[in-house]
TIBA-630689 format. One record per residue (C-alpha): residue number from 1; chain; x negated, y negated, z. Coordinates in nm, 2 decimals. Example, Ala and Ser with C-alpha at 12.3 -4.5 7.8 and 13.67 -1.06 7.14 Angstrom:
% residues 2
- 1 | A | -1.23 | 0.45 | 0.78
- 2 | A | -1.37 | 0.11 | 0.71
% end
This chain:
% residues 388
- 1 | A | -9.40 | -5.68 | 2.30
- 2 | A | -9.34 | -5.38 | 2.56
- 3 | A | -9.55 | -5.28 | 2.86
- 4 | A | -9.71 | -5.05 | 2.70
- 5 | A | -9.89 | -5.26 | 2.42
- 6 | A | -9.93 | -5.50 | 2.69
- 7 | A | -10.16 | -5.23 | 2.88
- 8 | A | -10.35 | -5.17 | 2.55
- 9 | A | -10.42 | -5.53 | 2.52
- 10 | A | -10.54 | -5.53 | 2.88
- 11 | A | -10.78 | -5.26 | 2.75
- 12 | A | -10.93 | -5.50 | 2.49
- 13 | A | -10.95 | -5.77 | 2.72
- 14 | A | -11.08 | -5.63 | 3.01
- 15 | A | -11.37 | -5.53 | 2.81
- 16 | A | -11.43 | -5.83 | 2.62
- 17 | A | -11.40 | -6.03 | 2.99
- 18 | A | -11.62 | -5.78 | 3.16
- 19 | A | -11.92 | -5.86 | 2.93
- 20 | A | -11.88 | -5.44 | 2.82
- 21 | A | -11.84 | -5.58 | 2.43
- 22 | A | -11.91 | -5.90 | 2.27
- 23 | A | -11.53 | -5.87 | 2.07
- 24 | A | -11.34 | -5.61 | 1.99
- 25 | A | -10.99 | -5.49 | 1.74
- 26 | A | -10.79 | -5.20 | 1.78
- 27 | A | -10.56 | -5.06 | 1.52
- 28 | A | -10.35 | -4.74 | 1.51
- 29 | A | -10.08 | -4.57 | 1.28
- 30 | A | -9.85 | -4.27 | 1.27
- 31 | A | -9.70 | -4.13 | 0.96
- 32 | A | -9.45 | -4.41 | 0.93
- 33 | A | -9.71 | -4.69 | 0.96
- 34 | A | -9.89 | -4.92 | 1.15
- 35 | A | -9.79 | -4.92 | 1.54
- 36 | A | -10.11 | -5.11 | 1.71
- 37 | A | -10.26 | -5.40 | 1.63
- 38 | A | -10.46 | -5.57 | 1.90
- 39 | A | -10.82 | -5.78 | 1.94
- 40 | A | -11.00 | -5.99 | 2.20
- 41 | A | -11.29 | -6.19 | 2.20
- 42 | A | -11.49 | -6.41 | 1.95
- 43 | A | -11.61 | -6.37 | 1.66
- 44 | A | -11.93 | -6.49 | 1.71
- 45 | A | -12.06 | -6.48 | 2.09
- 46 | A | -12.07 | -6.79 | 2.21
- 47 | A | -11.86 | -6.94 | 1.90
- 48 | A | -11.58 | -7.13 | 2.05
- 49 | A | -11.19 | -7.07 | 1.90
- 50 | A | -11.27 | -6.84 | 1.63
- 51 | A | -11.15 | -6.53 | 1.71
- 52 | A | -11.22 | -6.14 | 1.56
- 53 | A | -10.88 | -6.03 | 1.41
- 54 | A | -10.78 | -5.69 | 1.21
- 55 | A | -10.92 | -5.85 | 0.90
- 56 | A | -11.26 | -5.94 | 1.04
- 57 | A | -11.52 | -5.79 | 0.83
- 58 | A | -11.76 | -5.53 | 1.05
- 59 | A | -12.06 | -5.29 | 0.92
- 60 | A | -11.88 | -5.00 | 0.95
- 61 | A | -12.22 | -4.79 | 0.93
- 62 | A | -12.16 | -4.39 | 0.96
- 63 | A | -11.77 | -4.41 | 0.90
- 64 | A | -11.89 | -4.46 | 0.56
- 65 | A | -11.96 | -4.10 | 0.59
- 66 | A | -11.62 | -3.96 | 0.52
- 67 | A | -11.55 | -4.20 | 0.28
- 68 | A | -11.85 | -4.06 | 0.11
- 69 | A | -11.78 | -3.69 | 0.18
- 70 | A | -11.45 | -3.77 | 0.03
- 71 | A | -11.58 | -3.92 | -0.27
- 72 | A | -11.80 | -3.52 | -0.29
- 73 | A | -11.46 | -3.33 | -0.24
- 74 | A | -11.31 | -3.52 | -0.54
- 75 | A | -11.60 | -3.42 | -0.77
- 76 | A | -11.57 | -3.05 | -0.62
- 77 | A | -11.17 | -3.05 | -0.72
- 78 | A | -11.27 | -3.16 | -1.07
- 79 | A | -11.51 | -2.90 | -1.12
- 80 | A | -11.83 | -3.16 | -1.15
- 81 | A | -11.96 | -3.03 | -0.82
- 82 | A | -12.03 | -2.71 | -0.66
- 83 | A | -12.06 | -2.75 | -0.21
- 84 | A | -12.26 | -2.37 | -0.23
- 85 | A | -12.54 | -2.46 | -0.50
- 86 | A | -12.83 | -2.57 | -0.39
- 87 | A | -12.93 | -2.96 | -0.37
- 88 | A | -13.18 | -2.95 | -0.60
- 89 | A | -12.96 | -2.85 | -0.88
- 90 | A | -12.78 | -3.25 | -0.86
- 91 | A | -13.09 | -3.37 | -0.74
- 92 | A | -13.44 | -3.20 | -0.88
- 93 | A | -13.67 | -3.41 | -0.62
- 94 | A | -13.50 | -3.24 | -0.33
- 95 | A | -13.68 | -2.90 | -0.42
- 96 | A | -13.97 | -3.14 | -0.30
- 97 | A | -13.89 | -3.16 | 0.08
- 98 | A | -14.08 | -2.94 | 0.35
- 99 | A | -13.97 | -2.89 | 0.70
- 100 | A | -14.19 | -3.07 | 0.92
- 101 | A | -14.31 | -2.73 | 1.17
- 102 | A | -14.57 | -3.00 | 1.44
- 103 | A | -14.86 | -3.19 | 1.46
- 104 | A | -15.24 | -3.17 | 1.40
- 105 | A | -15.30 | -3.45 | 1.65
- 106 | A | -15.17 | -3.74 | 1.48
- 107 | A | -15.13 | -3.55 | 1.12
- 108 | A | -14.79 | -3.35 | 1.01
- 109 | A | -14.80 | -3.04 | 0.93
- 110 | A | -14.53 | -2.93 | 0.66
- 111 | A | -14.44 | -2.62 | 0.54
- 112 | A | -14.16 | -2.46 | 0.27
- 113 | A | -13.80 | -2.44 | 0.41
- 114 | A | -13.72 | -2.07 | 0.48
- 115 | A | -13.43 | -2.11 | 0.22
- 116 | A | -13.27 | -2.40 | 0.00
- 117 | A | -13.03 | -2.62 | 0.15
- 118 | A | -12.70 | -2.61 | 0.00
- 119 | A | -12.46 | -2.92 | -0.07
- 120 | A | -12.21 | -2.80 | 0.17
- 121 | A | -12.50 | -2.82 | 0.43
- 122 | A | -12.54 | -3.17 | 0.33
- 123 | A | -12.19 | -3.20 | 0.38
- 124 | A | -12.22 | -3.04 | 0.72
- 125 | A | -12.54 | -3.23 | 0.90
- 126 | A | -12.72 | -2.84 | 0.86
- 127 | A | -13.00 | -2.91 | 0.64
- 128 | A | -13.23 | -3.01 | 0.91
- 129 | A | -13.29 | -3.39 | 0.78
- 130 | A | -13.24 | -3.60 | 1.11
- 131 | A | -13.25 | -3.96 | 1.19
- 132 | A | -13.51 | -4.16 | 1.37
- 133 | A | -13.24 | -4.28 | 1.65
- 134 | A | -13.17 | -3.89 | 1.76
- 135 | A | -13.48 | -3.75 | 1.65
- 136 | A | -13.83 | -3.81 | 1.83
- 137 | A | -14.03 | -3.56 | 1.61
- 138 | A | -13.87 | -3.81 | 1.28
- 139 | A | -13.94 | -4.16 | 1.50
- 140 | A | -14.34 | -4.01 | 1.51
- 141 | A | -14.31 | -3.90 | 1.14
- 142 | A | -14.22 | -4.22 | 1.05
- 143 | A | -14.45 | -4.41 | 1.25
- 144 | A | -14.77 | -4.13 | 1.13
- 145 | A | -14.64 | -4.19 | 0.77
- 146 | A | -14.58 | -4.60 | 0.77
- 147 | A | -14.26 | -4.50 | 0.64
- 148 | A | -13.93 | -4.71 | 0.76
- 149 | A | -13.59 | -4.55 | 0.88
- 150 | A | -13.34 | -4.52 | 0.66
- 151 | A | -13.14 | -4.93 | 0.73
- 152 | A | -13.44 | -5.07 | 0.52
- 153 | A | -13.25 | -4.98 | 0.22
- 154 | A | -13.55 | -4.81 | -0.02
- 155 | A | -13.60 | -4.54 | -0.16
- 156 | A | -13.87 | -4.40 | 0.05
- 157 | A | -13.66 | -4.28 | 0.25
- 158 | A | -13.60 | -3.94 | 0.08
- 159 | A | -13.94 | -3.89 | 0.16
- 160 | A | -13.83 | -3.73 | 0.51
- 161 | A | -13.89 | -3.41 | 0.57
- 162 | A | -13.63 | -3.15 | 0.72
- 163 | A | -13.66 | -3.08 | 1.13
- 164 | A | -13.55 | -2.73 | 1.10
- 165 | A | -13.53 | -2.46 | 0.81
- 166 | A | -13.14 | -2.51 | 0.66
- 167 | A | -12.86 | -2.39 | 0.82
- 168 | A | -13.02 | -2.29 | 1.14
- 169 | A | -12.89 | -2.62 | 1.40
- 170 | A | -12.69 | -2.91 | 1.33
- 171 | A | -12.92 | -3.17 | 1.31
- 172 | A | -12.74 | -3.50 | 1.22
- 173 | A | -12.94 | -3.72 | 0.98
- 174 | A | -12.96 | -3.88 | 0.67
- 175 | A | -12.75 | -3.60 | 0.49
- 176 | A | -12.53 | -3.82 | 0.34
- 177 | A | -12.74 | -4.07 | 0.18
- 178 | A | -12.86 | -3.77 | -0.03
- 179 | A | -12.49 | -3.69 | -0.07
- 180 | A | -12.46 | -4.00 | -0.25
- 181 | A | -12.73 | -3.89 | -0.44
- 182 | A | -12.55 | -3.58 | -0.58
- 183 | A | -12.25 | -3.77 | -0.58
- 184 | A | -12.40 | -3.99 | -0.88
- 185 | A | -12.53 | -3.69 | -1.07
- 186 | A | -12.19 | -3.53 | -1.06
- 187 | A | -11.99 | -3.81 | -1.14
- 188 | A | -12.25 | -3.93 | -1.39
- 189 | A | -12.20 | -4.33 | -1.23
- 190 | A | -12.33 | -4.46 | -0.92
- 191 | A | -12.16 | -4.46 | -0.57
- 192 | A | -12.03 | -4.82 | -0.55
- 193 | A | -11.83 | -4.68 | -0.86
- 194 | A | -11.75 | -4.36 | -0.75
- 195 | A | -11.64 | -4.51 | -0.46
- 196 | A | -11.44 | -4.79 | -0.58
- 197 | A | -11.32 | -4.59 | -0.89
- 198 | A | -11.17 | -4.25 | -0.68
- 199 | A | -11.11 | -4.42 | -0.34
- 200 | A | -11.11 | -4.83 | -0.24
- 201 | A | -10.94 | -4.89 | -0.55
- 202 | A | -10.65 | -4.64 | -0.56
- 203 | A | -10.57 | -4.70 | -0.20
- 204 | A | -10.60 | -5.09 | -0.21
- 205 | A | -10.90 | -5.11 | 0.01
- 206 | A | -11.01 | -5.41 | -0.14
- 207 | A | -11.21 | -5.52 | 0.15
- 208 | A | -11.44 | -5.25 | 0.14
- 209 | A | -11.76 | -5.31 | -0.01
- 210 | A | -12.15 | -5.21 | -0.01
- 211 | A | -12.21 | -5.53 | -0.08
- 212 | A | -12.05 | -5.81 | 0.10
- 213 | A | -11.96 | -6.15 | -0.11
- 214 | A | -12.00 | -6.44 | 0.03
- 215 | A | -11.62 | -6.48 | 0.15
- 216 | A | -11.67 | -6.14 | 0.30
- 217 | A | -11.97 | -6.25 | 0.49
- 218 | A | -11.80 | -6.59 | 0.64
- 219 | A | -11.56 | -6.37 | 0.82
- 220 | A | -11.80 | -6.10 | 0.93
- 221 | A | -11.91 | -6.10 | 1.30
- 222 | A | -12.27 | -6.05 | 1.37
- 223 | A | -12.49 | -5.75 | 1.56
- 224 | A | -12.49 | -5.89 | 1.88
- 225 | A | -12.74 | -5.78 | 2.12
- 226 | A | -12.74 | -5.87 | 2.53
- 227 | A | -12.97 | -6.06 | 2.68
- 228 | A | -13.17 | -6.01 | 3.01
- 229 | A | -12.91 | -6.22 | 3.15
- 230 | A | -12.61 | -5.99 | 3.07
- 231 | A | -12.45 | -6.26 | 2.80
- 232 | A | -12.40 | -6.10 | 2.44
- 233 | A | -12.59 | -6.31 | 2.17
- 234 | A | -12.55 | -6.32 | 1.80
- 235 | A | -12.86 | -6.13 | 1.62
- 236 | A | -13.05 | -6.13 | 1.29
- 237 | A | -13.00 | -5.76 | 1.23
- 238 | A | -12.85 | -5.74 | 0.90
- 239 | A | -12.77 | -5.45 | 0.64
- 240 | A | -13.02 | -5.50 | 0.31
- 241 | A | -12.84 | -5.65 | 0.05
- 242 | A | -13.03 | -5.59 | -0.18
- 243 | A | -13.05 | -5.20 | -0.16
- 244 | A | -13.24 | -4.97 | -0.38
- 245 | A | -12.99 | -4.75 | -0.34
- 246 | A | -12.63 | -4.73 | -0.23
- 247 | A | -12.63 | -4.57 | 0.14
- 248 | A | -12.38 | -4.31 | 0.12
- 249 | A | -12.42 | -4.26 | 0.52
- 250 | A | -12.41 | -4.61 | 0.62
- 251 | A | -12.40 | -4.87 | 0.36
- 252 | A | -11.98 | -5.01 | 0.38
- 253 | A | -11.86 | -5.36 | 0.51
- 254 | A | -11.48 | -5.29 | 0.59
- 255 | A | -11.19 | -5.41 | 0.76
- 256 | A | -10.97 | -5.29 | 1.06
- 257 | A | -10.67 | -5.26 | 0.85
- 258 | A | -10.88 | -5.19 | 0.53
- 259 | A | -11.07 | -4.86 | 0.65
- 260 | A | -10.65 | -4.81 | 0.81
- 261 | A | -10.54 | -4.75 | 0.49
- 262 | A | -10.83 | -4.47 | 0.42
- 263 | A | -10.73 | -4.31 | 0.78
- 264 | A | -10.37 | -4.30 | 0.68
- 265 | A | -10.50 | -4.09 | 0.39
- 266 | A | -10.56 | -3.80 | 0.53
- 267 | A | -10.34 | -3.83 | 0.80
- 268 | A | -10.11 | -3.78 | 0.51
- 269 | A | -10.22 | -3.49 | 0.39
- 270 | A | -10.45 | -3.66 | 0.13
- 271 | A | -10.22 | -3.91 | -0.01
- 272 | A | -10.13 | -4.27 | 0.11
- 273 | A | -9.79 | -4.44 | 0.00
- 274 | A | -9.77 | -4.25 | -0.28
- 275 | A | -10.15 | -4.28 | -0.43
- 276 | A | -10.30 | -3.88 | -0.41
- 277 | A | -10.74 | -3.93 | -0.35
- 278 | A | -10.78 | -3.54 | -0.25
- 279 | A | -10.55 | -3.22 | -0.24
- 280 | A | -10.41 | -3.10 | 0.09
- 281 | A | -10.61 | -2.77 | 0.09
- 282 | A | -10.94 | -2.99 | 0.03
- 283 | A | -10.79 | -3.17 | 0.38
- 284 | A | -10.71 | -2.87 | 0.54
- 285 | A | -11.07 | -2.72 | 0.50
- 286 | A | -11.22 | -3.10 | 0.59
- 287 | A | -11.03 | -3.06 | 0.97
- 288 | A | -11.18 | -2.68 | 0.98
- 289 | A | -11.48 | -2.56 | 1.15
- 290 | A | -11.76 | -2.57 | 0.84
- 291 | A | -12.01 | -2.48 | 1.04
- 292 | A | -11.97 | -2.11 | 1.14
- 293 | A | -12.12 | -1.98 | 1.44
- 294 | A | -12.35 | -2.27 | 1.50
- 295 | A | -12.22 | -2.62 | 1.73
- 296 | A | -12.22 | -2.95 | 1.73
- 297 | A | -12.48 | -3.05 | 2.03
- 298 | A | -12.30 | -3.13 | 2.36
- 299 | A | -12.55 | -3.37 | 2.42
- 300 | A | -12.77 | -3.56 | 2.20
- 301 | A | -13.06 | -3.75 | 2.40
- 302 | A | -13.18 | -4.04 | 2.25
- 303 | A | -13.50 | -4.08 | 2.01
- 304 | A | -13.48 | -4.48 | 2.06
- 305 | A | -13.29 | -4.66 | 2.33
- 306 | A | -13.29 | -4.98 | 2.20
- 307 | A | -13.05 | -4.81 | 1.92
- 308 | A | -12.89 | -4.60 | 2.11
- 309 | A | -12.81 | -4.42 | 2.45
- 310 | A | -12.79 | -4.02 | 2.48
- 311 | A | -12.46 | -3.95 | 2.27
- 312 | A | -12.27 | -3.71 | 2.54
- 313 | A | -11.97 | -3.51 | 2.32
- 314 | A | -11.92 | -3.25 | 2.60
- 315 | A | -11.84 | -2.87 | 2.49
- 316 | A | -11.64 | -2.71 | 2.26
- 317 | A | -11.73 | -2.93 | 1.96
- 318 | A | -11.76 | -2.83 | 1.57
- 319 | A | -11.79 | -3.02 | 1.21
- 320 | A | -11.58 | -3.01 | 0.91
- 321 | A | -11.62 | -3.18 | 0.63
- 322 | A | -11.77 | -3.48 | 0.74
- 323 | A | -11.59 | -3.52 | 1.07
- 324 | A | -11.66 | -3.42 | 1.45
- 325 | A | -11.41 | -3.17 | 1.56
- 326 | A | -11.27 | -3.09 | 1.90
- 327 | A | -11.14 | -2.72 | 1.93
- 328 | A | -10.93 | -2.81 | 2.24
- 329 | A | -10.64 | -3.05 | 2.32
- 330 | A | -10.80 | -3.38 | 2.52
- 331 | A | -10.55 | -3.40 | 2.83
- 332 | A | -10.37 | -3.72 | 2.71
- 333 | A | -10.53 | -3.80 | 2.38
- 334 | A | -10.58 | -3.66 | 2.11
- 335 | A | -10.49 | -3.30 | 2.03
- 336 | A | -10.67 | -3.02 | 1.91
- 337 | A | -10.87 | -3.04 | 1.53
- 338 | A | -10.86 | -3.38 | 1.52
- 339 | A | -11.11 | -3.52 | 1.30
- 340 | A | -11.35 | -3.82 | 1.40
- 341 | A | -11.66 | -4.00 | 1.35
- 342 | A | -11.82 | -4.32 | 1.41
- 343 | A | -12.07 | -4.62 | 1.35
- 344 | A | -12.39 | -4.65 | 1.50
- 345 | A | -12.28 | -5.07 | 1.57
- 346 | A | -11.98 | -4.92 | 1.78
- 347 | A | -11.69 | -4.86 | 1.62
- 348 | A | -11.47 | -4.52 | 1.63
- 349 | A | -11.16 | -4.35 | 1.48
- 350 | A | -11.04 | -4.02 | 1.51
- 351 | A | -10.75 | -3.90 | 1.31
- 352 | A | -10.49 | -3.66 | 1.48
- 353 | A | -10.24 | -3.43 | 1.21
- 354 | A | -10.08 | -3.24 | 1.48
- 355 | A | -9.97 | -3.59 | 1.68
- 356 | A | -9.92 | -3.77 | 1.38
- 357 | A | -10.16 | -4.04 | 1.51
- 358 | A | -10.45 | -4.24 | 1.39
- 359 | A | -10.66 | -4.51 | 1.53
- 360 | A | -11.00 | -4.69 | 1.56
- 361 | A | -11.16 | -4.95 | 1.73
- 362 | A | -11.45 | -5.20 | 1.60
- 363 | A | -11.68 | -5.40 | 1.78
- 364 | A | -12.05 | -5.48 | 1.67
- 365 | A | -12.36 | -5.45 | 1.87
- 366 | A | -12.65 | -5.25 | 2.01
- 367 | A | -12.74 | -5.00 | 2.18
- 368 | A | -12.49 | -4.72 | 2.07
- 369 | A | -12.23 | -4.53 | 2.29
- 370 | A | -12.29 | -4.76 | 2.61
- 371 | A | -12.10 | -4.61 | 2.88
- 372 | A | -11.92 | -4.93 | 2.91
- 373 | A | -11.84 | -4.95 | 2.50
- 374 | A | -11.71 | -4.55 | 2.56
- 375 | A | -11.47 | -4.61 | 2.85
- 376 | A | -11.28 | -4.88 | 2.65
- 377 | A | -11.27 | -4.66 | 2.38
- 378 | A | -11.12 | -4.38 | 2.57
- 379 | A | -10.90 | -4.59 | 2.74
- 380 | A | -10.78 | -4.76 | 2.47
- 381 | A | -10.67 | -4.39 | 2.30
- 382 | A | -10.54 | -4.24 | 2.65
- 383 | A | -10.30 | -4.64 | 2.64
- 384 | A | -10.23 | -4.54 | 2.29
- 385 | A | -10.08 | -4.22 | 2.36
- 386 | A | -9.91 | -4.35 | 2.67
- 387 | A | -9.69 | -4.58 | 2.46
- 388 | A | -9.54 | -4.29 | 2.26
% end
């Protein structure tokens, strides 16, 4: 072991020992492989010897995005989809959603979007759909309507209404889900399949799954949440099971070195140990700026503070194809156009082409983005780089 994976595993530590994270694993690759492996902490808070590992099983939550987004790009290369038609052509009740304009006291008032959102806008967070967390205007909506946020796993969910008239903000939200949704009509078989079928099974992610088995479950860690008294405590907070529909934006249980493998994929170009899931030039345009003139916010405040604190990006910030771009080189990390994303229970990866680098980190509680939760995560990359 050198010094240098010693000071990563001092990162990991330090955290887990400072009561920042209830656990945590770190994993990174370059173009030859794996070259970081590392975790701290229990499983379960409070659990004794059984520690998280790479192969612990975490709710991976919005990095099911790109895994989604990739599964759109494949039915755009075979000709099933087209990203500039509008929604409603895949999926006929979209042509039903208004774009929620304010408020007669307690009462929404909804109006006709200014123009049809596209699929590429789905693709993009454009459409104006939001979620609760980042949203006050949707938090009230819901709470006006009796209608739950999108974790409850129904259907009523596509009841929300847009937050702007497409194309005009970046609004991040529940895009994706309705990805999913075209995803099915394109493919003509639901997402689990598409999913499994044109991604988890070609790469060997067997460990990826909407629906985790009962093995998968045993070696899952829990939501932890921390008490009054600073000490991180298992929760109840669980994922439905038994979804109407398969969540598109959120809905995967995966592994550290499973979700790896997907990461090394389009570090590679597309393609990981010899298994092609998209073409180079559908890569190329996924690490591009998709959203024009518009930017990604450099601060998001929060619409619910139990779920999450104010998500702080900074400037200079666009969107691909379901990935957060940054335009500029990050002095000791990752370099400019890398691609990233994350999972509202904290966990992060970026993937960097020009370095040749890849990595993520995984740990599983709330609120979001803690300052604590983000300085491991930074340090962790700025060690990472450090050991090259």
């Amino acid at each position: 072991m050198t010094s240098s994976t010693d000071s990563i595993d001092k990162v990991l530590q330090d955290a887990v020992d400072s009561g920042a994270v209830p656990n945590v694993v770190a994993i990174a690759a370059d173009r030859n492989g794996v070259i970081y492996e590392g975790a701290a902490g229990p499983r379960v808070a409070g659990g004794g010897d059984d520690p998280v590992t790479p192969d612990t099983h975490y709710r991976i939550m919005s990095m099911t995005k790109m895994v989604a987004t990739a599964s759109a790009l494949q039915q755009m290369e075979k000709g099933n989809l087209d990203l500039d038609a509008p929604i409603s052509d895949y999926c006929p009740e979209f042509a039903d959603t208004q774009v929620l304009e304010g408020w007669d006291g307690d009462t929404p008032k909804l109006r006709a979007p200014a123009s049809q959102a596209t699929v590429k806008q789905l693709i993009t967070h454009t459409t104006g759909l939001a979620y609760w967390f980042w949203n006050a205007e949707l938090v009230k909506w819901e709470a006006a309507t009796g209608t739950p946020n999108v974790l409850a796993g129904t259907n009523i969910i596509f009841t929300a209404p847009l937050t702007c008239d497409p194309g005009t903000r970046f609004e991040y939200g529940i895009n994706t889900d309705w990805l999913g949704k075209v995803v099915e009509a394109a493919s003509g078989v639901t997402l689990d399949v598409a999913v499994k079928e044109g991604i988890t099974g070609p790469l060997g992610m067997d460990k990826t799954e909407f629906i985790m088995s009962g093995d998968q479950r045993a070696t899952s860690t829990p939501v932890h949440l921390k008490g009054e008294d600073g000490t991180w405590a298992a929760s109840e907070i669980e994922l439905n099971q038994e979804p109407e529909y398969f969540a598109g934006g959120h809905g995967l249980h995966s592994t550290p070195r499973d979700y790896l493998k997907f990461q090394r994929a389009l570090l590679h170009d597309g393609t990981f140990e010899g298994t092609k899931i998209l073409e180079k030039s559908t890569v190329d345009a996924a690490f591009t700026n998709q959203i024009g003139d518009l930017d990604f916010p450099e601060e998001i405040p929060t619409g619910d503070p139990a779920t999450t604190h104010p998500f702080k990006a900074g400037p200079g910030y666009k969107w691909g194809y379901g990935l957060l771009l940054n335009t500029e080189d990050v002095p000791g990390m990752r370099r400019a156009w890398s691609g990233s994303w994350a999972g509202l229970l904290n966990t992060h990866y970026w993937v960097d082409r020009t370095s040749g680098v890849t990595g993520a980190i995984y740990t599983q509680f709330l609120p979001f983005v803690t300052p604590e939760a983000m300085k491991m995560y930074n340090d962790f990359e700025k060690a990472l780089y450090a050991s090259r």
